[in-house]
C-alpha positions as CSV (number, residue, x, y, z in Angstrom):
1,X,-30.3,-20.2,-17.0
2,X,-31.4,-16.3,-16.1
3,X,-29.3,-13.7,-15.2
4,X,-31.1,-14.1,-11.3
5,X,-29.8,-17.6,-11.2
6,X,-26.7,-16.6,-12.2
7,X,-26.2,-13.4,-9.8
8,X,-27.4,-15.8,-7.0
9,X,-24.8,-18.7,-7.9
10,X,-22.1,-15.7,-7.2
11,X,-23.4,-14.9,-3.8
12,X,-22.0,-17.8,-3.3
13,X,-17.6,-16.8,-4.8
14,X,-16.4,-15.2,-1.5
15,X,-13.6,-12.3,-2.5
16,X,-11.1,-13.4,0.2
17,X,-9.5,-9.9,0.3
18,X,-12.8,-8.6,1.5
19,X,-14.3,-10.9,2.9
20,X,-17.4,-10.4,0.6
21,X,-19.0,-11.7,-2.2
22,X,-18.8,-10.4,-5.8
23,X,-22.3,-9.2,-5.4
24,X,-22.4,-7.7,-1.9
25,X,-19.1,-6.5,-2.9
26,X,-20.3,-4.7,-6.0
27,X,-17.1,-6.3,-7.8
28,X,-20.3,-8.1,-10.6
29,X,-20.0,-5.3,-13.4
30,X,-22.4,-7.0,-15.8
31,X,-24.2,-10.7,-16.3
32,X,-25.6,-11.6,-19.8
33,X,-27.0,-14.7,-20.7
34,X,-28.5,-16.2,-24.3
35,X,-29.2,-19.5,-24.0
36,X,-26.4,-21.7,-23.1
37,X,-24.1,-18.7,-23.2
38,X,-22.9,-16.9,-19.9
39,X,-20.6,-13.4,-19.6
40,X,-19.3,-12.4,-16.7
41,X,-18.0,-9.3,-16.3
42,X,-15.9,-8.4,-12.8
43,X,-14.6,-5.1,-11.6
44,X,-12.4,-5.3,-8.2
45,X,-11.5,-1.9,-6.5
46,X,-8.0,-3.1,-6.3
47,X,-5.5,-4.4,-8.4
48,X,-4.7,-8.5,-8.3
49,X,-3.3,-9.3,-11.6
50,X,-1.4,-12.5,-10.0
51,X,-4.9,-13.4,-8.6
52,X,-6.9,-13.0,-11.6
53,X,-6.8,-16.9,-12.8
54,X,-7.4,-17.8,-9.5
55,X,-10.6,-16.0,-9.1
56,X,-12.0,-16.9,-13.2
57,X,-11.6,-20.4,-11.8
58,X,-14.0,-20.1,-8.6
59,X,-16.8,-17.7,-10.7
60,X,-16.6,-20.9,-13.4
61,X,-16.5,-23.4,-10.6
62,X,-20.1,-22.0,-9.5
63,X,-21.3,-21.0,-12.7
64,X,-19.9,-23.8,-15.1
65,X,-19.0,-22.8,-18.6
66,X,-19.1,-19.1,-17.8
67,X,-17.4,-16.8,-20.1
68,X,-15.5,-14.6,-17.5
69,X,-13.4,-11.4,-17.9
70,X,-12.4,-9.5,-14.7
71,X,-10.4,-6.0,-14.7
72,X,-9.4,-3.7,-11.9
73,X,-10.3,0.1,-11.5
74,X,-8.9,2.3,-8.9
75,X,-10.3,5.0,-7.9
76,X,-9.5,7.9,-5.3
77,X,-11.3,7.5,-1.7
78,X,-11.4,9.8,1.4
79,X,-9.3,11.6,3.2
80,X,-8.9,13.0,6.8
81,X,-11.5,15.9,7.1
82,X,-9.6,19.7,6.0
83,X,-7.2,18.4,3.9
84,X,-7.3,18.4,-0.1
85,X,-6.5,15.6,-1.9
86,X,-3.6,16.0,-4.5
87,X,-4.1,16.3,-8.1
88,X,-2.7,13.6,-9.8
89,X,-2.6,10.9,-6.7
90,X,-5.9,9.2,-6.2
91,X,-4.5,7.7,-3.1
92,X,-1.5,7.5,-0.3
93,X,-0.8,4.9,1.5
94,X,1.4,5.4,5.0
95,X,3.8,2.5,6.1
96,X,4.4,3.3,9.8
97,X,5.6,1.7,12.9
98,X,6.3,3.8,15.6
99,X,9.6,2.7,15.9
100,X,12.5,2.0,14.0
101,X,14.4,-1.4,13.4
102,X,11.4,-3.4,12.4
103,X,12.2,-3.1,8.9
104,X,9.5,-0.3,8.1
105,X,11.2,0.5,5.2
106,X,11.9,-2.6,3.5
107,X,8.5,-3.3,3.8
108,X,7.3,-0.5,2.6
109,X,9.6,-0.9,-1.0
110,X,8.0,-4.4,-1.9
111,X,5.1,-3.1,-0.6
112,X,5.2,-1.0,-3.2
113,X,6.4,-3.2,-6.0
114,X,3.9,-5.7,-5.2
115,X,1.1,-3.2,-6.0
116,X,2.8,-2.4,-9.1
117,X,3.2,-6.1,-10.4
118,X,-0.6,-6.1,-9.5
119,X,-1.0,-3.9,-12.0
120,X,-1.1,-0.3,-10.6
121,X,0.8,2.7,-10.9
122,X,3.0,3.4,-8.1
123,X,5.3,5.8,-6.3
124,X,7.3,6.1,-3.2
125,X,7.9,9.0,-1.3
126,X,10.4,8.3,1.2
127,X,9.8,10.6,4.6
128,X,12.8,9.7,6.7
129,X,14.4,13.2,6.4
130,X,17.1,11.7,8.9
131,X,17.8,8.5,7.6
132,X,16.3,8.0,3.6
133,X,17.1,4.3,2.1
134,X,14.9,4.0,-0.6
135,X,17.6,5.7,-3.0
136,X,19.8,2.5,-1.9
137,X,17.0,-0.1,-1.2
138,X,15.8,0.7,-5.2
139,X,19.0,0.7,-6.6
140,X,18.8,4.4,-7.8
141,X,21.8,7.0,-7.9
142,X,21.7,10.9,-9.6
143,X,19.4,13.4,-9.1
144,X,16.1,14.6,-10.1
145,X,15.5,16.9,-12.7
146,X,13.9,19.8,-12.9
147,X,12.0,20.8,-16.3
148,X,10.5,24.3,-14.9
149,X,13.2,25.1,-12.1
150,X,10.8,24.9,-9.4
151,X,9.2,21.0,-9.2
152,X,11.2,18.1,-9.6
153,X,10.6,15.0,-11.8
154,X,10.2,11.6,-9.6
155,X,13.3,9.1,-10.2
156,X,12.6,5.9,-11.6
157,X,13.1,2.0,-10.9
158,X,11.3,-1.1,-11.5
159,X,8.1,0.5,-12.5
160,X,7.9,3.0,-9.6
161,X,8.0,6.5,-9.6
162,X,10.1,7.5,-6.0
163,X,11.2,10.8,-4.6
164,X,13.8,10.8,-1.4
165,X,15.8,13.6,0.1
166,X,18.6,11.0,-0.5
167,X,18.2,12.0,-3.8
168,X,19.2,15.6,-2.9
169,X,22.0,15.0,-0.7
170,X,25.2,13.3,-0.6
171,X,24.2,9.6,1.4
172,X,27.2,10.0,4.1
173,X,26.0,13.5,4.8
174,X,24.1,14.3,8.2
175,X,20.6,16.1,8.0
176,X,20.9,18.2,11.1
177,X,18.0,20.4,11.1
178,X,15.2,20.8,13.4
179,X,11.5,19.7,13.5
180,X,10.3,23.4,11.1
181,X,12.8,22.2,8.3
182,X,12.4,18.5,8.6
183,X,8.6,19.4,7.9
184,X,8.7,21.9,5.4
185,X,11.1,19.3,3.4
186,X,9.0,17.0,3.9
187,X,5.9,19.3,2.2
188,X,8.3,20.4,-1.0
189,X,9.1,16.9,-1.6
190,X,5.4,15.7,-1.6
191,X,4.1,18.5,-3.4
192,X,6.8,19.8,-5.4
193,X,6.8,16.7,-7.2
194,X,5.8,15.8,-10.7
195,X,3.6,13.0,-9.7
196,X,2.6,10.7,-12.9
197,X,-1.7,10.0,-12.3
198,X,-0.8,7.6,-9.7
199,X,-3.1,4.9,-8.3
200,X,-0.8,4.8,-5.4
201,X,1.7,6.8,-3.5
202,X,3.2,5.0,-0.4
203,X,4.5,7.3,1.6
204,X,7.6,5.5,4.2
205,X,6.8,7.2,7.0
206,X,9.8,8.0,9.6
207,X,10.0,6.0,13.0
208,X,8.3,7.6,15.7
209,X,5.0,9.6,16.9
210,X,6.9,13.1,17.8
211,X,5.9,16.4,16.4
212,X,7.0,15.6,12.9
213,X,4.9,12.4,12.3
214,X,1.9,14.8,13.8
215,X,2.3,17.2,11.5
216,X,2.6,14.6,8.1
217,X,-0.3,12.6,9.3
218,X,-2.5,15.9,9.6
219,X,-1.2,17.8,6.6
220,X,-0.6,15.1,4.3
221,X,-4.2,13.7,2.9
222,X,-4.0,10.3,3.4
223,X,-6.7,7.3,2.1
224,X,-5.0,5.2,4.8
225,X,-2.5,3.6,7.0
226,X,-0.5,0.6,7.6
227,X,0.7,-0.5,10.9
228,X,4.7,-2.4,10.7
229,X,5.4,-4.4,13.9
230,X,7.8,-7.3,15.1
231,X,6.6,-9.9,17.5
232,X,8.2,-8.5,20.4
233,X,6.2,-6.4,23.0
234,X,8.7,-3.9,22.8
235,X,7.8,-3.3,19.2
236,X,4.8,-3.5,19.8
237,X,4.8,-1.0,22.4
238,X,5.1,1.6,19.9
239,X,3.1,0.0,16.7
240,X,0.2,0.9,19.5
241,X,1.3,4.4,19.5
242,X,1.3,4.7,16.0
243,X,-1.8,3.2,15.8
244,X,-3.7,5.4,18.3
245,X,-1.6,8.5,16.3
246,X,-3.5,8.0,13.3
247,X,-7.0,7.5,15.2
248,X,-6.8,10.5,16.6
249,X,-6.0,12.4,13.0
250,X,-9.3,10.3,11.7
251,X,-6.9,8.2,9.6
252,X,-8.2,4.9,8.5
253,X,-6.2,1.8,9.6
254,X,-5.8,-0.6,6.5
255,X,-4.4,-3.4,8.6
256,X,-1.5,-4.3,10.6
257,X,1.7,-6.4,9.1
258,X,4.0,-8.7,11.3
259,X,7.5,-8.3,10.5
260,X,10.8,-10.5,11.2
261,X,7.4,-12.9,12.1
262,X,10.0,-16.1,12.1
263,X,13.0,-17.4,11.1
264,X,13.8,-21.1,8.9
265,X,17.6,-22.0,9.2
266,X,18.7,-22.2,5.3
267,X,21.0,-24.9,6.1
268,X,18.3,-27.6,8.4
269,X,15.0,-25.8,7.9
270,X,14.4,-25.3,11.7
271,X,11.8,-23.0,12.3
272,X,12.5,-20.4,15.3
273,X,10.1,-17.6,16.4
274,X,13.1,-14.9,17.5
275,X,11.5,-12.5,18.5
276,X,8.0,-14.1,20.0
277,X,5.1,-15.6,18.3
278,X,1.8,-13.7,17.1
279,X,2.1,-9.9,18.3
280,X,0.8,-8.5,15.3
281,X,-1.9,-10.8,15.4
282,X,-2.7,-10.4,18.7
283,X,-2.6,-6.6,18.1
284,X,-5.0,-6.7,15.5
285,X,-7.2,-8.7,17.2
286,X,-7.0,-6.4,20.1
287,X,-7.8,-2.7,18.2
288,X,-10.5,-4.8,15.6
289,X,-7.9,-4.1,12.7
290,X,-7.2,-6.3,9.7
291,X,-4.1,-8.5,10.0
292,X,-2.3,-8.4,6.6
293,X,-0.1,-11.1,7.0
294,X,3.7,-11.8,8.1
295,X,6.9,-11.3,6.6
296,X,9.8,-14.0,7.7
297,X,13.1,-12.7,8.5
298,X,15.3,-13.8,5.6
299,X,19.2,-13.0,4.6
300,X,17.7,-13.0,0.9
301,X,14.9,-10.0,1.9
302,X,17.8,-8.1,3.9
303,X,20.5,-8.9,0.6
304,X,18.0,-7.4,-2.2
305,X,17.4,-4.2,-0.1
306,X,21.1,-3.5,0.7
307,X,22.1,-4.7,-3.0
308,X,19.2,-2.4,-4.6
309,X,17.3,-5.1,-6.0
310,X,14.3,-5.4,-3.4
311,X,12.6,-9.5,-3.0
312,X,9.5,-8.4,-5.2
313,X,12.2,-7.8,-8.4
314,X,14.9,-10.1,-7.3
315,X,12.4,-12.7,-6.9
316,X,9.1,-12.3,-8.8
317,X,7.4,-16.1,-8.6
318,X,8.8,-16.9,-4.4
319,X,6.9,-17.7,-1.4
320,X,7.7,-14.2,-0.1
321,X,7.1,-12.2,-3.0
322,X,3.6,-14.0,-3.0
323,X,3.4,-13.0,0.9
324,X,4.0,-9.0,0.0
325,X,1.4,-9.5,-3.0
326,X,-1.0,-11.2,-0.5
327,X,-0.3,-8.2,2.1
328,X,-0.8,-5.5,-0.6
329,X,-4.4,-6.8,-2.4
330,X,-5.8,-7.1,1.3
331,X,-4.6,-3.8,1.8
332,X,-6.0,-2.1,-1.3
333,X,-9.1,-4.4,-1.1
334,X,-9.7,-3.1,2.7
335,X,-9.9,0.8,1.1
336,X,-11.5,-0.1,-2.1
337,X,-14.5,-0.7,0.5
338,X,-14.1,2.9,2.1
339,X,-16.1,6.0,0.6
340,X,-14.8,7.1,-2.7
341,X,-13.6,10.9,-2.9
342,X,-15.9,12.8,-5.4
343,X,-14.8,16.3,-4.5
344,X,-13.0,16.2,-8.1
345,X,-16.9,15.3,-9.4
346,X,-18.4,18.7,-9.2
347,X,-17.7,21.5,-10.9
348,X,-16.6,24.6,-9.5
349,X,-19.8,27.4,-9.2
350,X,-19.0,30.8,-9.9
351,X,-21.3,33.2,-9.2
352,X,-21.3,36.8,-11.5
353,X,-23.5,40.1,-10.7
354,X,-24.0,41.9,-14.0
């Protein structure tokens, strides 16, 4: 067998996260063949450490006997144009909805973890000035320390680095401030944070498309965006808005997720669609975006957030766990096929008159 035959037997493994195949992918790093002996070597853009076995099986199910070793590599990608890309992040990820009550944020947290268990490093900035849960959602109480008196160390939990205004204040206190303050919060917390060479931030944006998510999506640089909606057409009402929002900011759409999508009694395992059946779908469909996948409305999703132990931790081997894993390599696999950011590449040219 030649390396030819062999790079033409993996046209053939479709990566089901993009839609391609190792080679029009690019995921085939190296082929190398003596005699009887075949080594395969893949890189994916994204991580997939759950996934791995699945795909050494279909590379030796076309090329049989194939020595096959597959590792991930995650590398920083375009932002929205006039905005620099932070040191130490080589990509954020926004969770939005354009509304609130869909379960944004709980979606955004195993969202998170699931990238994590995937293999990548990952924090979570929580943006809801007005209403932060990820301090309850992961579990974590105190506040962030300050080694230089002017940035702030992110907290820590479950293998994910997270930074919340809940942090800073007390959780029954009111944030009354105005749309300036909200922002320039919002800015300090990003920024001022000591951010650990992350593959990943997610950023859980707040509900809404007023002045505040503007001014995030145009000063924050962002790699991408996802889109959280509920069946219903009120939901998606505003999942539209957000959508359009981060069009007109040049903002790549990663994909849309269903939320609440249906409901299985736990006592007869009747299946009801509460609040209507395929919006997200349908709204993917409609704008040409990725559709992600669906999330069920479960007591057990809704008990890990409020008890600090989100589904992902509480529940690492489940059908739903395996859903947010599903949601976040199609995710990740979607902007691993966007440009790559280089601007870090070239070296700064300084020009001297003697």
């Amino acid at each position: 067998m030649t390396r030819e035959i062999v790079e033409e037997k993996l046209r053939g493994v479709i990566d089901p996260h993009t839609g391609k195949s190792l080679v029009d992918g690019k995921s085939v790093k190296d082929v190398r063949v003596d005699g009887d002996r075949v080594e395969i070597d893949i890189e994916l853009g994204y991580p997939a450490k759950s996934w791995v076995p699945q795909l050494v099986e279909m590379v030796q199910a076309s090329v049989a006997g194939a020595i096959v070793s597959v590792e991930s590599n995650t590398v920083s990608h375009e932002v929205q144009e006039g905005v620099k890309p932070m040191t130490g992040v080589k990509n954020i990820i926004a969770v939005a909805s354009g509304k609130g009550g869909v379960g944004k944020s709980t979606l955004s947290v195993n969202f998170a973890l699931a990238l994590a268990a995937e293999g990548a490093k990952v924090g979570i900035l929580d943006a809801d000035i007005y209403g932060p849960s990820q301090p309850r959602m992961l579990g974590i109480n105190g506040r962030p320390k300050s080694k230089d008196g002017k940035t702030l160390e992110p907290m820590n939990a479950y293998q994910l680095e997270a930074m919340s205004i809940g942090f800073l204040v007390d959780e029954e206190s009111p944030m009354i401030w105005r749309g300036p303050m909200v922002t320039q919060a919002l800015e300090q917390l990003l920024n001022d944070t000591q951010w650990g060479d992350l593959d990943y931030l997610v950023v859980d944006m707040p509900p809404g498309t007023g002045d505040t998510q503007l001014t995030l999506a145009q000063k924050v640089p962002v790699s991408g965006a996802i889109i959280v909606t509920t069946p219903q057409d009120i939901a998606l009402l505003d999942a539209r808005k957000a959508y359009k929002m981060f069009e007109k900011v040049d903002i790549p759409i990663l994909g849309v997720v269903e939320n609440m999508s249906t409901h299985i009694c736990s006592s007869c395992g009747h299946e009801e669609h509460i609040f209507g059946k395929g919006g997200g779908k349908g709204m993917a469909d409609q704008y040409g975006a990725e559709y992600l996948g669906d999330i069920p409305l479960d007591r057990a999703i809704r008990e890990g957030a409020d008890g600090g132990c989100p589904t992902v931790v509480a529940d690492p081997d489940g059908v739903i766990t395996e859903k947010y894993k599903t949601i976040a390599r199609q995710a990740t696999a979607k902007l691993a096929m966007r440009k790559k950011d280089f601007s870090s590449k070239f070296p700064n040219i300084v020009i001297q008159q003697n």
